[in-house]
Jmol script that loads the backbone (N, CA, C; Angstrom):
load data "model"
ATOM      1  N   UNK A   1       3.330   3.442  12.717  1.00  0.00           N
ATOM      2  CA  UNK A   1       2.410   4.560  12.706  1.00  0.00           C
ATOM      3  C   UNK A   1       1.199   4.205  13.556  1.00  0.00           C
ATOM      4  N   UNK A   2       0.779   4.955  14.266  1.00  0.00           N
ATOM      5  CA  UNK A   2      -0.494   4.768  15.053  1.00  0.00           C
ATOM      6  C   UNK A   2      -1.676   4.574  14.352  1.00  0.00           C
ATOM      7  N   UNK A   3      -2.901   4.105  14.989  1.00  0.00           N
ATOM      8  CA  UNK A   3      -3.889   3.903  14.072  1.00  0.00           C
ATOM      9  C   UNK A   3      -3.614   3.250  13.035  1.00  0.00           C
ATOM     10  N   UNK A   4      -2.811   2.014  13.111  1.00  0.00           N
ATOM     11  CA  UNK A   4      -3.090   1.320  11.796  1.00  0.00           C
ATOM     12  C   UNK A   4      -2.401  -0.298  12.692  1.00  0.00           C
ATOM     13  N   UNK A   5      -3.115  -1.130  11.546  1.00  0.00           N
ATOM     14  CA  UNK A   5      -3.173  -2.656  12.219  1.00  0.00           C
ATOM     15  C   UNK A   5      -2.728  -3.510  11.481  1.00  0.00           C
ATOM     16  N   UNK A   6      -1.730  -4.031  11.882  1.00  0.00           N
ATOM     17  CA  UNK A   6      -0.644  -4.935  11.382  1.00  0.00           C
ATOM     18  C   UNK A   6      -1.438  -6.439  10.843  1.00  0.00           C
ATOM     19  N   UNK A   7      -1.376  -6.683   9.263  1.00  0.00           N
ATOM     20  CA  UNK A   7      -2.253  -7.245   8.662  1.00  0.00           C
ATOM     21  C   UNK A   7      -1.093  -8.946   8.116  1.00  0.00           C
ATOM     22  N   UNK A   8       0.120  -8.666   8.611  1.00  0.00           N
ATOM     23  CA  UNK A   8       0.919  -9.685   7.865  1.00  0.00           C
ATOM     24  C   UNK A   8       2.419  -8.779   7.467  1.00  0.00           C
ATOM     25  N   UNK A   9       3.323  -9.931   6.834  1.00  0.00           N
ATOM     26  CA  UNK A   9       4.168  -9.513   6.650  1.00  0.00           C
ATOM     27  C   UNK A   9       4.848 -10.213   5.230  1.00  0.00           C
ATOM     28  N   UNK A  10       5.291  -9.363   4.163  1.00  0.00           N
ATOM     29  CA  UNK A  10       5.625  -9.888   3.281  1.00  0.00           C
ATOM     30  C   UNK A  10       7.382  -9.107   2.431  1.00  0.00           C
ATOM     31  N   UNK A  11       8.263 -10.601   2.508  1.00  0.00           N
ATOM     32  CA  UNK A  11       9.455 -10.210   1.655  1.00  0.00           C
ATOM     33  C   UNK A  11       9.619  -9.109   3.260  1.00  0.00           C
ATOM     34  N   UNK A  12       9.749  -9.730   4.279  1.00  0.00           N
ATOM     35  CA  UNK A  12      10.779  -8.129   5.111  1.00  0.00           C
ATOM     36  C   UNK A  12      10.358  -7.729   5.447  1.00  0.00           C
ATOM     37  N   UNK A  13       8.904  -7.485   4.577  1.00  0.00           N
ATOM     38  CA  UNK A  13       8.253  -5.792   4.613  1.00  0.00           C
ATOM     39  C   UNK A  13       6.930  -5.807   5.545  1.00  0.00           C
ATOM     40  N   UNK A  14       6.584  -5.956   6.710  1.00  0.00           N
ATOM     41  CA  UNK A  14       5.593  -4.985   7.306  1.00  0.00           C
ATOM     42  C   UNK A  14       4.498  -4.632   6.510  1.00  0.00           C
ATOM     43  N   UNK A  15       3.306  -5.412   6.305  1.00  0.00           N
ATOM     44  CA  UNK A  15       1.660  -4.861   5.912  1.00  0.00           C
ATOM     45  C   UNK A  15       1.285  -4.378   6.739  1.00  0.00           C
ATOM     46  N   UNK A  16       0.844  -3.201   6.980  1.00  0.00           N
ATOM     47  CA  UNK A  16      -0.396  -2.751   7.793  1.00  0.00           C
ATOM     48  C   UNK A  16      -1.379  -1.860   7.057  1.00  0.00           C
ATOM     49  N   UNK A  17      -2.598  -2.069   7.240  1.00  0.00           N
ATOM     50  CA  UNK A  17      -3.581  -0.900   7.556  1.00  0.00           C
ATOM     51  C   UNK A  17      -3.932  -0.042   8.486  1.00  0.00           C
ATOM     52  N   UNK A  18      -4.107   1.391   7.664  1.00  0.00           N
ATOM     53  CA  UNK A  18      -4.830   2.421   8.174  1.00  0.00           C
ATOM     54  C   UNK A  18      -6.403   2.339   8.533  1.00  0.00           C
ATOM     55  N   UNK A  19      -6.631   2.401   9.788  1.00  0.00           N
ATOM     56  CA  UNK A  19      -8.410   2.610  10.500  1.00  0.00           C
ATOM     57  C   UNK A  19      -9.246   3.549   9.865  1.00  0.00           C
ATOM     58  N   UNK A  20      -8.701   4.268   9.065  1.00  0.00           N
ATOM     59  CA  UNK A  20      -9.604   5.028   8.152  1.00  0.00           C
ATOM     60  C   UNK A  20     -10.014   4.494   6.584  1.00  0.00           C
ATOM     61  N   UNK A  21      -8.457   3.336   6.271  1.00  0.00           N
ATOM     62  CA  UNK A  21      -9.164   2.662   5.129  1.00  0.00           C
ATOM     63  C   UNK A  21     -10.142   1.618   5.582  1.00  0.00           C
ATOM     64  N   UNK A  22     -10.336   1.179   6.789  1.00  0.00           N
ATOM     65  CA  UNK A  22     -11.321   0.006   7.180  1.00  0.00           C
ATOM     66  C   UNK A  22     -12.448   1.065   7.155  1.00  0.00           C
ATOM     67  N   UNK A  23     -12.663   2.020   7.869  1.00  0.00           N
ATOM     68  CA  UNK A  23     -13.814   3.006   7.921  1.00  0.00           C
ATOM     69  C   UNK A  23     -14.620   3.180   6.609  1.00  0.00           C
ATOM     70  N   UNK A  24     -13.395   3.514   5.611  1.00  0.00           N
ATOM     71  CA  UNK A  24     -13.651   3.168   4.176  1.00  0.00           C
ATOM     72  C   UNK A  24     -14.525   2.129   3.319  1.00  0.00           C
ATOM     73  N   UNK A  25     -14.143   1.276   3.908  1.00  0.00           N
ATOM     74  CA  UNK A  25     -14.269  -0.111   3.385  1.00  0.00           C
ATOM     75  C   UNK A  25     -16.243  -0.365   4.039  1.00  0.00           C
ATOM     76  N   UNK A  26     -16.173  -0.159   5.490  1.00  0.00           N
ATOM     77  CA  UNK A  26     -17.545  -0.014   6.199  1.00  0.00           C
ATOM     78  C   UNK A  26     -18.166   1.003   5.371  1.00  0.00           C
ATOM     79  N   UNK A  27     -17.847   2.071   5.041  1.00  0.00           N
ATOM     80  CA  UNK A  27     -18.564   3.295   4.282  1.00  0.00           C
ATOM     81  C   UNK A  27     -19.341   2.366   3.086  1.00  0.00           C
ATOM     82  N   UNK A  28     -18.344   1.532   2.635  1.00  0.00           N
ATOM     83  CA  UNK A  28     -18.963   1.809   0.682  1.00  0.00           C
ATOM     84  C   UNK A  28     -19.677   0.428   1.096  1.00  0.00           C
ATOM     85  N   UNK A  29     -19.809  -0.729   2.164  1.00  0.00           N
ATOM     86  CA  UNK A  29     -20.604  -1.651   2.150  1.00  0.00           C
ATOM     87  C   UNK A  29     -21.494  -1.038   2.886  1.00  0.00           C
ATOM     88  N   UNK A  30     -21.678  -0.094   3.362  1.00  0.00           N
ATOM     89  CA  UNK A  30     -23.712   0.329   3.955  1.00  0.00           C
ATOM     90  C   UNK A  30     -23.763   0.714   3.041  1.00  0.00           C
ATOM     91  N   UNK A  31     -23.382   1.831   2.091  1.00  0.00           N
ATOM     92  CA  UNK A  31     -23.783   2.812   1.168  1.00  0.00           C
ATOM     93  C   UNK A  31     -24.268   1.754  -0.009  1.00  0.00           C
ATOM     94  N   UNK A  32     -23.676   0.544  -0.436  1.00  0.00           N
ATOM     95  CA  UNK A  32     -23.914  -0.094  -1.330  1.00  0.00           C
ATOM     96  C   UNK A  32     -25.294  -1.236  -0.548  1.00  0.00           C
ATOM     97  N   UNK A  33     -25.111  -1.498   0.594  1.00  0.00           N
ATOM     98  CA  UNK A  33     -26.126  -2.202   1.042  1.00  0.00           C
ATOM     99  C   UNK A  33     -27.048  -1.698   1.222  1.00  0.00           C
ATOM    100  N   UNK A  34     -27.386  -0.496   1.442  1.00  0.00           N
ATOM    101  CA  UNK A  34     -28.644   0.380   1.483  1.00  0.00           C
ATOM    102  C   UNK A  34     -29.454   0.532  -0.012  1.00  0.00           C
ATOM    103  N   UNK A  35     -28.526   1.034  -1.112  1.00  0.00           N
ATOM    104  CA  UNK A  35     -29.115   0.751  -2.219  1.00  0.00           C
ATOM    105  C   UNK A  35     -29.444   0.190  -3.062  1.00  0.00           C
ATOM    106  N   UNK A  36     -28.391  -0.924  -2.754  1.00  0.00           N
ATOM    107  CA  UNK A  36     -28.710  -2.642  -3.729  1.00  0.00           C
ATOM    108  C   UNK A  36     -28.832  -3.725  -3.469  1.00  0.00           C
ATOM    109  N   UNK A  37     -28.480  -3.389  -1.931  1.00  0.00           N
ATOM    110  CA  UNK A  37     -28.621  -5.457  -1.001  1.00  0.00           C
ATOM    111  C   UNK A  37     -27.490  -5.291  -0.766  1.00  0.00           C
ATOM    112  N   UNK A  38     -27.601  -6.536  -0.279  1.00  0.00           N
ATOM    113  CA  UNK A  38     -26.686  -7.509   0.123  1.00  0.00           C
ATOM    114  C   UNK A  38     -25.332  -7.684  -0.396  1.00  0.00           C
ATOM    115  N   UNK A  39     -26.036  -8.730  -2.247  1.00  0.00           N
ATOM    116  CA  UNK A  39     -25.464  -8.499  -3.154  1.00  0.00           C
ATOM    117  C   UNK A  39     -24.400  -7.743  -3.593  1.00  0.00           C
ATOM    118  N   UNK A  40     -25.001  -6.967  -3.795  1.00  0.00           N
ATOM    119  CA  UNK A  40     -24.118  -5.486  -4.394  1.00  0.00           C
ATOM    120  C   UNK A  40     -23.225  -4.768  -3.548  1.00  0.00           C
ATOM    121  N   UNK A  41     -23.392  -5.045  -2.166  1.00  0.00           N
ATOM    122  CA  UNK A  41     -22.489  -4.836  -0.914  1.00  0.00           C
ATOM    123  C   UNK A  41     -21.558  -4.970  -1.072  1.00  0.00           C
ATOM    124  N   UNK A  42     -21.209  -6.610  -0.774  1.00  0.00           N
ATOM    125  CA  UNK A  42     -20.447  -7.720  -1.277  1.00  0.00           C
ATOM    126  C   UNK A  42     -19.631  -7.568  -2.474  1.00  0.00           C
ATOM    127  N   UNK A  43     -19.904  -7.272  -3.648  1.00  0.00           N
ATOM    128  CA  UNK A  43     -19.459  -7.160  -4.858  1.00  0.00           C
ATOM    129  C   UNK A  43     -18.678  -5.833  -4.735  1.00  0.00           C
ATOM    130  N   UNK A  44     -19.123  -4.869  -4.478  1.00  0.00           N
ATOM    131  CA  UNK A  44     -18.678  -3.552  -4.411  1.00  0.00           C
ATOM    132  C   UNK A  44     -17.472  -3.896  -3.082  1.00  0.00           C
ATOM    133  N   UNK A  45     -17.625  -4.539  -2.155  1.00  0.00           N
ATOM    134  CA  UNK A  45     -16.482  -4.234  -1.347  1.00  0.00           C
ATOM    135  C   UNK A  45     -15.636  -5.308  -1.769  1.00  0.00           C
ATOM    136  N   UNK A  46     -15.969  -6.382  -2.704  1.00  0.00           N
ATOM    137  CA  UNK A  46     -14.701  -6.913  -3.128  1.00  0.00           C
ATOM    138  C   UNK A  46     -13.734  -6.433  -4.141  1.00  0.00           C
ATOM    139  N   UNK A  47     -14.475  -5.510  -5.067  1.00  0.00           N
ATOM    140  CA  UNK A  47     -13.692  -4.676  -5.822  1.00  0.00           C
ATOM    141  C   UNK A  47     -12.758  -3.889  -5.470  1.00  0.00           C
ATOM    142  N   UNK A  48     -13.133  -3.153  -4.092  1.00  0.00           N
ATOM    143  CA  UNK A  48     -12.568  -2.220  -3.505  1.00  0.00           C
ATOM    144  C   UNK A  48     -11.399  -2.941  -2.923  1.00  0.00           C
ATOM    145  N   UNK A  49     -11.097  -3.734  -2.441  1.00  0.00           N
ATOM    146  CA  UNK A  49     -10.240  -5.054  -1.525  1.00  0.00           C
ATOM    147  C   UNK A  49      -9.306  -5.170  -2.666  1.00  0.00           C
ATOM    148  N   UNK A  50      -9.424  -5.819  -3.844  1.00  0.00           N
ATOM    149  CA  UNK A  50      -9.166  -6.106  -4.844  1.00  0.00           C
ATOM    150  C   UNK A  50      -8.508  -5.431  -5.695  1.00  0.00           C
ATOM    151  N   UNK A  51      -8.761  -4.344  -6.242  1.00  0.00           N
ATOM    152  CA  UNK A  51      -8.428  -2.943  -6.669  1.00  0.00           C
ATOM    153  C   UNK A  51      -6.764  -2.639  -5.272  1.00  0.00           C
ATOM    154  N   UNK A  52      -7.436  -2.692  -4.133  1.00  0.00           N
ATOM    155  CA  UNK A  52      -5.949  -2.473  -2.987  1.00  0.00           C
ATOM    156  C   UNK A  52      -4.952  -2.998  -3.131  1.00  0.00           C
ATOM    157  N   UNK A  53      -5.336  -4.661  -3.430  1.00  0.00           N
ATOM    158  CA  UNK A  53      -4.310  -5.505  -3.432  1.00  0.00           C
ATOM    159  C   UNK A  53      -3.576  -4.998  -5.058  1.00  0.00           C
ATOM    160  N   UNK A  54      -4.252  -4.689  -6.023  1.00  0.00           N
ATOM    161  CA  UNK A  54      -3.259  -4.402  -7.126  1.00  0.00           C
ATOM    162  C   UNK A  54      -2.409  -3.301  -6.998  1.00  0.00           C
ATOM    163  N   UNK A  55      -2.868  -1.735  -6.266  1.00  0.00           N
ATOM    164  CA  UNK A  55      -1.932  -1.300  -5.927  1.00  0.00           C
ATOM    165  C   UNK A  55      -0.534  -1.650  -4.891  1.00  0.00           C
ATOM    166  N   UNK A  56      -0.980  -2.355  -3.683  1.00  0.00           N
ATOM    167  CA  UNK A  56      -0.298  -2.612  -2.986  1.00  0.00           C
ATOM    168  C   UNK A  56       0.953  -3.565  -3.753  1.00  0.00           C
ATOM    169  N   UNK A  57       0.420  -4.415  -5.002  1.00  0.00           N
ATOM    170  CA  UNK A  57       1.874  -5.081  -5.532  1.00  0.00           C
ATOM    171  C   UNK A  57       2.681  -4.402  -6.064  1.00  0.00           C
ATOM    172  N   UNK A  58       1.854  -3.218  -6.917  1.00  0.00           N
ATOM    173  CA  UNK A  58       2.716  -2.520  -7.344  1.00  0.00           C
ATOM    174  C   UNK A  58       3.575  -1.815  -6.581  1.00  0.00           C
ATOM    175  N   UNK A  59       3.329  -1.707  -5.480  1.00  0.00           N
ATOM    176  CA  UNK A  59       4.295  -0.592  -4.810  1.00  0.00           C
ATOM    177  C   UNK A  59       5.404  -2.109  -3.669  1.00  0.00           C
ATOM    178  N   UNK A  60       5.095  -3.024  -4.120  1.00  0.00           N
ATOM    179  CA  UNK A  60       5.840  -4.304  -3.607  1.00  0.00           C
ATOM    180  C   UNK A  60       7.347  -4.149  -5.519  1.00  0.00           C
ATOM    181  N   UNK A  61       6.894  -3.764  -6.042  1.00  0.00           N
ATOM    182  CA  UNK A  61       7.608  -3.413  -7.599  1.00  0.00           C
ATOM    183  C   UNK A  61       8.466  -2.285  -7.180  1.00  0.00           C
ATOM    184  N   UNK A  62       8.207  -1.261  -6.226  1.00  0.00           N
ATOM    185  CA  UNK A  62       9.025  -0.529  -5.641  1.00  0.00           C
ATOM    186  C   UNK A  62       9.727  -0.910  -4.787  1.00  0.00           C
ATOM    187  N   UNK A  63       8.925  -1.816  -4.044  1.00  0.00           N
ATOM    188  CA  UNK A  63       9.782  -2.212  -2.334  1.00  0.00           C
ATOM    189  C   UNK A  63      11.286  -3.070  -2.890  1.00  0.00           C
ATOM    190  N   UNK A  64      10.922  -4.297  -3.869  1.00  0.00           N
ATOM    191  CA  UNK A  64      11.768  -4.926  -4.472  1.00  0.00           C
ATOM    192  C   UNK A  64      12.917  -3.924  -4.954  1.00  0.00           C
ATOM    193  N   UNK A  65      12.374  -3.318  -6.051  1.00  0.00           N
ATOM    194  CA  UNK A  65      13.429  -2.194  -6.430  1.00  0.00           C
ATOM    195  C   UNK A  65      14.435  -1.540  -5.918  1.00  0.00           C
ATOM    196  N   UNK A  66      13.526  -1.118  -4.785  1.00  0.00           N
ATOM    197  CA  UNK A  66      14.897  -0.498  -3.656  1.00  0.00           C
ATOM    198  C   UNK A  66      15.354  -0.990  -3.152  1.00  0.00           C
ATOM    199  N   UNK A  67      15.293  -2.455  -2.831  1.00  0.00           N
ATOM    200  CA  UNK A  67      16.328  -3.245  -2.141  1.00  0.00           C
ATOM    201  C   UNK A  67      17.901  -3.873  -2.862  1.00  0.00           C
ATOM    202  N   UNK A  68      16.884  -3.917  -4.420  1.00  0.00           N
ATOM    203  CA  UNK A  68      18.196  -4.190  -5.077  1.00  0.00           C
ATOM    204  C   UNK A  68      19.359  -3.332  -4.927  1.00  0.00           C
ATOM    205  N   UNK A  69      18.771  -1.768  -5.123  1.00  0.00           N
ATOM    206  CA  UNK A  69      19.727  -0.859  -4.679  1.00  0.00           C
ATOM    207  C   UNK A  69      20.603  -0.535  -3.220  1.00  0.00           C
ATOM    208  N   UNK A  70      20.308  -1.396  -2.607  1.00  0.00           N
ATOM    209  CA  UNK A  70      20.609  -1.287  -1.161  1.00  0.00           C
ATOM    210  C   UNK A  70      19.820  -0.201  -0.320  1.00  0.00           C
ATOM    211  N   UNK A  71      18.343  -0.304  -0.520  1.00  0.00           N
ATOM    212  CA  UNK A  71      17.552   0.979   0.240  1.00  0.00           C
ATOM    213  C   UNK A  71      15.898   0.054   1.429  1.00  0.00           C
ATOM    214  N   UNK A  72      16.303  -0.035   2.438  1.00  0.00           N
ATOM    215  CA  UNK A  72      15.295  -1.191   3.259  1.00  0.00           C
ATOM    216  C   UNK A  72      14.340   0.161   2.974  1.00  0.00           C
ATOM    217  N   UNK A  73      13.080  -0.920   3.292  1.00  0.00           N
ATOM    218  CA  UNK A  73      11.547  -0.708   3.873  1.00  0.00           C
ATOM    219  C   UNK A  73      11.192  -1.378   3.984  1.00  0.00           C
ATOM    220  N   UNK A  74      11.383  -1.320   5.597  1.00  0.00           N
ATOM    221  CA  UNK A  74      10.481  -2.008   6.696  1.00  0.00           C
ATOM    222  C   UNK A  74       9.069  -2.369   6.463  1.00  0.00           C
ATOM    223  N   UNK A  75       8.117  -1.449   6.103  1.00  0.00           N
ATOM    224  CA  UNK A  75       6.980  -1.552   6.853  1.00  0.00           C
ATOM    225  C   UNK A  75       6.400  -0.640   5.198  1.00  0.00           C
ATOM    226  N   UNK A  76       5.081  -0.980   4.745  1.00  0.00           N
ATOM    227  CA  UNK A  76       4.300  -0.759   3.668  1.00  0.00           C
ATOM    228  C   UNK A  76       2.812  -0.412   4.704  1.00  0.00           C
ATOM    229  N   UNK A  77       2.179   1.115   4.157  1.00  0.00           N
ATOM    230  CA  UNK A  77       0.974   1.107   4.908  1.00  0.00           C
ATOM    231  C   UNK A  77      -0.430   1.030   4.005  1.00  0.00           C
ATOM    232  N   UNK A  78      -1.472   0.478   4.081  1.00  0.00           N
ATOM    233  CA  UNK A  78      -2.441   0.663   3.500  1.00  0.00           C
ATOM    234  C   UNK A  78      -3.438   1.897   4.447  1.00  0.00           C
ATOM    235  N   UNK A  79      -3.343   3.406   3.371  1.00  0.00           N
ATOM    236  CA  UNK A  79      -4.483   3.824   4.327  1.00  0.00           C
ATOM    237  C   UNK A  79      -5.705   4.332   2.633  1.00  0.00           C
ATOM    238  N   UNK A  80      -6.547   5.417   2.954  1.00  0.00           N
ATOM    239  CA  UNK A  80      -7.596   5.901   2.158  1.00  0.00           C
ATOM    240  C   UNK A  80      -6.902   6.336   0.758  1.00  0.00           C
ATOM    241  N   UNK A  81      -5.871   6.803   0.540  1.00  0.00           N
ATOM    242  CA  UNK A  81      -5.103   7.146  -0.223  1.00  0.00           C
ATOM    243  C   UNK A  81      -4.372   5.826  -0.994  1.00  0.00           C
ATOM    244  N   UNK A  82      -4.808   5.127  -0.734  1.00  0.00           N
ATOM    245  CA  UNK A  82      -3.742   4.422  -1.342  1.00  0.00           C
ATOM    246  C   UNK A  82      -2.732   3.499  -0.244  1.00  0.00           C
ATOM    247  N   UNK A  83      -1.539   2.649  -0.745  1.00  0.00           N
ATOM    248  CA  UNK A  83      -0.475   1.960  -0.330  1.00  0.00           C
ATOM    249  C   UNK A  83       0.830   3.156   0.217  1.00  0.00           C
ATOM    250  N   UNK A  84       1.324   3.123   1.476  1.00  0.00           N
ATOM    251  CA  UNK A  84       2.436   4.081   0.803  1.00  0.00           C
ATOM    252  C   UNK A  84       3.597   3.175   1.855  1.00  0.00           C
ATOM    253  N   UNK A  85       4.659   3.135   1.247  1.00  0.00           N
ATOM    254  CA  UNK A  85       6.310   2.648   1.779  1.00  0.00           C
ATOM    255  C   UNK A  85       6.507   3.650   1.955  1.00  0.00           C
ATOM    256  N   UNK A  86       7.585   3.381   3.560  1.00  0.00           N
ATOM    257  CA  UNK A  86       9.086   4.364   3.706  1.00  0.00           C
ATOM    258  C   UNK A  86       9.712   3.351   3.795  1.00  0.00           C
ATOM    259  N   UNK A  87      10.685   3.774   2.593  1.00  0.00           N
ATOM    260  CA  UNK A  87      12.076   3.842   2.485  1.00  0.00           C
ATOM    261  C   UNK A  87      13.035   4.073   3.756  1.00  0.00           C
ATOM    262  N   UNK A  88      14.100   3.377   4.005  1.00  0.00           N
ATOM    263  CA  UNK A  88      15.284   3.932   5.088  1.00  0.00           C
ATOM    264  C   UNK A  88      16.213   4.324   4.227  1.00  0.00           C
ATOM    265  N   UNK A  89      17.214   5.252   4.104  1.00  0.00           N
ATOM    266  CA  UNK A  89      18.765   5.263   3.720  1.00  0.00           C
ATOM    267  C   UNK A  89      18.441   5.718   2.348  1.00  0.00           C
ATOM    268  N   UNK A  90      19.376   5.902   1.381  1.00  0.00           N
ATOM    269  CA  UNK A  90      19.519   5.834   0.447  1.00  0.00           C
ATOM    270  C   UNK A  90      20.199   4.950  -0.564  1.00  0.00           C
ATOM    271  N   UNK A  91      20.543   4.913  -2.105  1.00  0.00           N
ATOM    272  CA  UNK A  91      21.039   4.036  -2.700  1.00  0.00           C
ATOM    273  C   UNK A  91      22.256   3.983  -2.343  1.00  0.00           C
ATOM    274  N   UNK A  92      23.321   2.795  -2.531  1.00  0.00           N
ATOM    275  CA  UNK A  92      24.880   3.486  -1.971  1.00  0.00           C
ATOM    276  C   UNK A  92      25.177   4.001  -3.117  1.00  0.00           C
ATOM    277  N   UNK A  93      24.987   3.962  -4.493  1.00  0.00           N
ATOM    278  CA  UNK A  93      26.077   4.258  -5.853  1.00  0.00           C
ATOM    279  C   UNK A  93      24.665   6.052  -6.243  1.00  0.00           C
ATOM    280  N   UNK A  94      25.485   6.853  -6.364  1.00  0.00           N
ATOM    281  CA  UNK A  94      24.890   7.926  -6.355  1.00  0.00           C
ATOM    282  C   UNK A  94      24.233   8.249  -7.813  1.00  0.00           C
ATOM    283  N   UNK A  95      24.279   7.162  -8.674  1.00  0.00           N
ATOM    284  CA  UNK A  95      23.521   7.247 -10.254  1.00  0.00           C
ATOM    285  C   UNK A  95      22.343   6.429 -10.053  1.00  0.00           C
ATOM    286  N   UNK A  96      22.056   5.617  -8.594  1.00  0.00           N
ATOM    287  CA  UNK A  96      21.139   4.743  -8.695  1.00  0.00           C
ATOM    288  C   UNK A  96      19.762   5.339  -8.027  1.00  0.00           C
ATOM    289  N   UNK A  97      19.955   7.015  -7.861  1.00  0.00           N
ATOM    290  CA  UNK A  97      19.033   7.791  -6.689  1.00  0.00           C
ATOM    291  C   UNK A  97      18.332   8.172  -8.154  1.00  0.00           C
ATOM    292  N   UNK A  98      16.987   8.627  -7.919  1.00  0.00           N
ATOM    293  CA  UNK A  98      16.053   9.099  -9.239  1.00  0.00           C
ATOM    294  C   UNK A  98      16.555  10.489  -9.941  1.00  0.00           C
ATOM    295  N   UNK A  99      17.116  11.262  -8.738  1.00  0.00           N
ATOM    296  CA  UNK A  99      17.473  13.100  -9.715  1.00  0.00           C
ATOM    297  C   UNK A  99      18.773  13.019 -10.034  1.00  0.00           C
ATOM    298  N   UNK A 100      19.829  11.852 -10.066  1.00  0.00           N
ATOM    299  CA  UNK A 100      21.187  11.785 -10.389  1.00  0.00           C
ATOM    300  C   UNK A 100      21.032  12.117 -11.706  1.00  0.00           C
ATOM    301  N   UNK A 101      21.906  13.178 -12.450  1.00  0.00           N
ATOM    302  CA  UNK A 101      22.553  13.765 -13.890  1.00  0.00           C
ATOM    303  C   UNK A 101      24.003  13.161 -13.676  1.00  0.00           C
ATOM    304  N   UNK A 102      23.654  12.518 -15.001  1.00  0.00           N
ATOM    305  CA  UNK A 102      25.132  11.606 -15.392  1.00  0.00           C
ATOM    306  C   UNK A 102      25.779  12.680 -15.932  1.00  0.00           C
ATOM    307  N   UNK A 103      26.901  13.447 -16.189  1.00  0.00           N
ATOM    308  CA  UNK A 103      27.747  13.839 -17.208  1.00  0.00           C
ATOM    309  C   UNK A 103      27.495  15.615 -16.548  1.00  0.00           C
ATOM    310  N   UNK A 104      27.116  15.721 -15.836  1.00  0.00           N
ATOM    311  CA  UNK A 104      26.810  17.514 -15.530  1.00  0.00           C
ATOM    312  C   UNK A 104      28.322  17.437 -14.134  1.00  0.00           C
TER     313      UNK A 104
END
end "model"
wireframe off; spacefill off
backbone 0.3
color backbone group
């Protein structure tokens, strides 16, 4: 995806960030450095960093997941929203997809 900067690579999978979550990240350290220092800059943008990385494992709880099923993703993006994976392909066994009804 354009606009975003390849941060590492983990299990296969492609880290990158989105230039609007760094924009982000610049936003809440002036906004916090203007009203509390330095300090509070610092603190506030490590939360924010921090807080990313817990979503981002969780959706590493997905990446895993779908591989067991036989479903790659390449590449995991960090933008303002959040972490988001694409998926390639689908599961091969058709009970292992999320809207499969057993017995209908």
């Amino acid at each position: 995806m354009s606009w975003s900067i390849n941060i590492g690579s983990v299990a296969a999978t492609i880290v990158k960030v989105h230039v609007t979550f760094l924009l982000l990240l610049a936003w809440i350290f002036g906004v916090e450095y203007i009203s509390g220092g330095p300090q509070e800059a610092l603190n506030s943008l490590l939360f924010v960093v921090l807080l990313f990385l817990c979503v981002l494992l969780h959706e590493f709880g997905h990446i895993l997941t779908a591989r067991r099923f036989g479903v790659r993703t390449p590449d995991a993006l960090g933008t303002v929203v959040g972490p988001q994976r694409r998926p390639t392909g689908a599961p091969k066994r058709p009970w292992h997809r999320p809207n499969f009804r057993r017995g209908r």
